[in-house]
N, C-alpha and C positions, 0 to 999 in steps of 0.2 A: 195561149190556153186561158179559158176564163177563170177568174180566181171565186171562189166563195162567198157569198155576204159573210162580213164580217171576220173571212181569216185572210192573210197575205200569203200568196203564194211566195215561196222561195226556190230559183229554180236556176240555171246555168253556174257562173260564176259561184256563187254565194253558195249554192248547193256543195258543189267542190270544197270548197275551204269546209265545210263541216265535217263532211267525208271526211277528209284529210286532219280536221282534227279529233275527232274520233279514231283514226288509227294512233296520233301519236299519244292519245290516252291510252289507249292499248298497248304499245308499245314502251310508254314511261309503267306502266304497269307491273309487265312482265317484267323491268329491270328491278323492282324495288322488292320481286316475290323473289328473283335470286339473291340478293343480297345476306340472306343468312345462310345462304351456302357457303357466299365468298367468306364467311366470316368464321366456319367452322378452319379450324387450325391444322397443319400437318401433322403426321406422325413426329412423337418425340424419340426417346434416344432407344427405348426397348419396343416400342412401337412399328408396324408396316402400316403401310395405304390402304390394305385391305383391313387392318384393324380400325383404324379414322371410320372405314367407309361402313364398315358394319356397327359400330357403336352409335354413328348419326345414321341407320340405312333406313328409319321412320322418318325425319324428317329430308332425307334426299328422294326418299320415296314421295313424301305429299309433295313435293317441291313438281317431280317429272310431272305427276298424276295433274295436278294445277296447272304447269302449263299447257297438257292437252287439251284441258278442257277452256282454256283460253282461247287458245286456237281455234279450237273447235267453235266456241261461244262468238270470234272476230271470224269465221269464215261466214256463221250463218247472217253475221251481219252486214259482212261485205257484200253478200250475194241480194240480201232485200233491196238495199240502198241501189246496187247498180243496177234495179230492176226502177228506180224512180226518178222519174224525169224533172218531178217537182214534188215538194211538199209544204208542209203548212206548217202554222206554230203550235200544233197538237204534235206534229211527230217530232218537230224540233225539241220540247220537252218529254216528249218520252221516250227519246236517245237520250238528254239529258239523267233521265233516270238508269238506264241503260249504262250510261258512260260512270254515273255516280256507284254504281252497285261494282263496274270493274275496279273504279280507283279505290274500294275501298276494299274488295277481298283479298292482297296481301295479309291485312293483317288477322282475319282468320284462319288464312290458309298458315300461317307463323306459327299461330298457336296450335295449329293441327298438328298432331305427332304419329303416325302410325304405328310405331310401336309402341304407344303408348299403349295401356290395355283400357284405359276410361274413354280415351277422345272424347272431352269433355265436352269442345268445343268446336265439332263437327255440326250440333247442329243448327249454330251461327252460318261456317261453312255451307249448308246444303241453303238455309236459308237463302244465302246474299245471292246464291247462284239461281235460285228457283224464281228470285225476282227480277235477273238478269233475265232468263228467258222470259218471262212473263211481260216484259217488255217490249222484247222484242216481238212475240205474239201480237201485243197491242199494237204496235207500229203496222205487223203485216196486215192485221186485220180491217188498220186505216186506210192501208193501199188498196185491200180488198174494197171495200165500200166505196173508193173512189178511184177508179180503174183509170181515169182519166190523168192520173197521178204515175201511172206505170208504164213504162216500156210496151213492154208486152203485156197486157192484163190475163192472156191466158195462162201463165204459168201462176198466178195467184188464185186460180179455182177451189183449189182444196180448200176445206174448213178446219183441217187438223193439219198443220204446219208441222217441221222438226220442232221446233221450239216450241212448240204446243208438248208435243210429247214430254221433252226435255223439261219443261215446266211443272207436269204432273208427277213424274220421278224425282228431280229436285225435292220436289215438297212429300213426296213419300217417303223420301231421305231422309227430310226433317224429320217426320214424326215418328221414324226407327231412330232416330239418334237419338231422341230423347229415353224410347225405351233401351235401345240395345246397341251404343255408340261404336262397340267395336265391329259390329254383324254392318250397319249401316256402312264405316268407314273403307270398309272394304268390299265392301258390293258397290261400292261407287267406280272400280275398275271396270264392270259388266256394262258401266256405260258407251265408253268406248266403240267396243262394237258395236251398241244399239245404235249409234249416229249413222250406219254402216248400213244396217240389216232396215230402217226404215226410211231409208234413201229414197224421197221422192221423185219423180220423174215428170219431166211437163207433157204437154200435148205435142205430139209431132208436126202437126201441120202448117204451126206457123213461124218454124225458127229458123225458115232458112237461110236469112239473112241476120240471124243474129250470133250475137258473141257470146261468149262462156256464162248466158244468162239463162242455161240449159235446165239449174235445177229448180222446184218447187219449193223445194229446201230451204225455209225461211228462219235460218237461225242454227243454231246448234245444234246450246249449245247449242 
């Protein structure tokens, strides 16, 4: 594959280890967002389990809510990435950016409390995530403009990606949590399904030799 003036391609070997460490950011991630679960204490002496679980059941609640949208956020990115055969040092820094916005919303999602009635600091939360897609939007858009970068360049047609989507909602997020932190805090569950309901699909014709690199779905979240 010819490389760019002026960018290096990055592409077999070297590609993989990126991948791969972009999962275990992901994965150190999600351990460091449950750690304040482990750390909520048993029932005491006049106490049950279900009393523990409902006095903390705002912050075990943003804890579940957090890691789907993890998920969700490491599926849309698993799916770009194995869509690319090589990339440049434009995408390598904005996974970079992408991997910096996961290391750091643990500690938003901390401060998040759902039964808080302020969630003061949700819209930190909607923030860090609305930059996480936005990232990844950039990366898809790089693959887009250089198809020669992808697998299959037809499944990159679309101009509105998931993580497009998911980028415009994030940031609508934000600017309800600043007026109405608890309406925002909980309309962020309506997400969920949205990853669902706007489930892209690629072109039929040319996949038939390909592996689970079926969806359009460039992101998430």
């Amino acid at each position: 594959m010819p490389s760019l003036p002026g960018l290096q391609l990055i592409t077999g070997r070297s590609l993989d280890r990126i991948v791969n460490f972009s999962d275990a950011v992901v994965a150190v991630a999600i351990t460091v967002l449950v750690l304040p679960i482990v750390a909520i204490g048993g029932p005491g002496p006049q106490q049950t389990m279900w009393q523990v679980i409902s006095s903390h059941g705002g912050q075990i609640g943003g804890f579940l809510l957090t890691f789907l949208i993890v998920f969700l956020l490491w599926q849309g990115h698993h799916r770009v990435f194995d869509n690319f055969i090589a990339i440049d040092n434009v995408i390598m820094w904005l996974n970079a950016g992408w991997l910096a916005s996961i290391a750091f919303l643990p500690w938003p999602s901390k401060l998040v409390d759902f039964a808080d009635q302020g969630a003061h600091a949700m819209w930190l939360y909607n923030l860090t995530l609305c930059l996480n897609a936005t990232f990844l939007q950039l990366i898809y858009m790089r693959g887009k403009r250089h198809p020669g970068y992808l697998r299959n360049p037809s499944i990159s047609t679309s101009a509105w990606s998931i993580s497009a989507m998911f980028a415009v909602a994030f940031a609508a997020l934000t600017l309800l949590s600043i007026i109405a932190p608890r309406v925002a805090a909980w309309s962020m569950f309506l997400l969920i399904p949205l990853r669902f309901i706007v489930q892209q699909h690629p072109d039929p014709p040319e996949h038939s030799g390909q592996s689970t690199n079926t969806s359009t779905e460039q992101e998430t979240p």
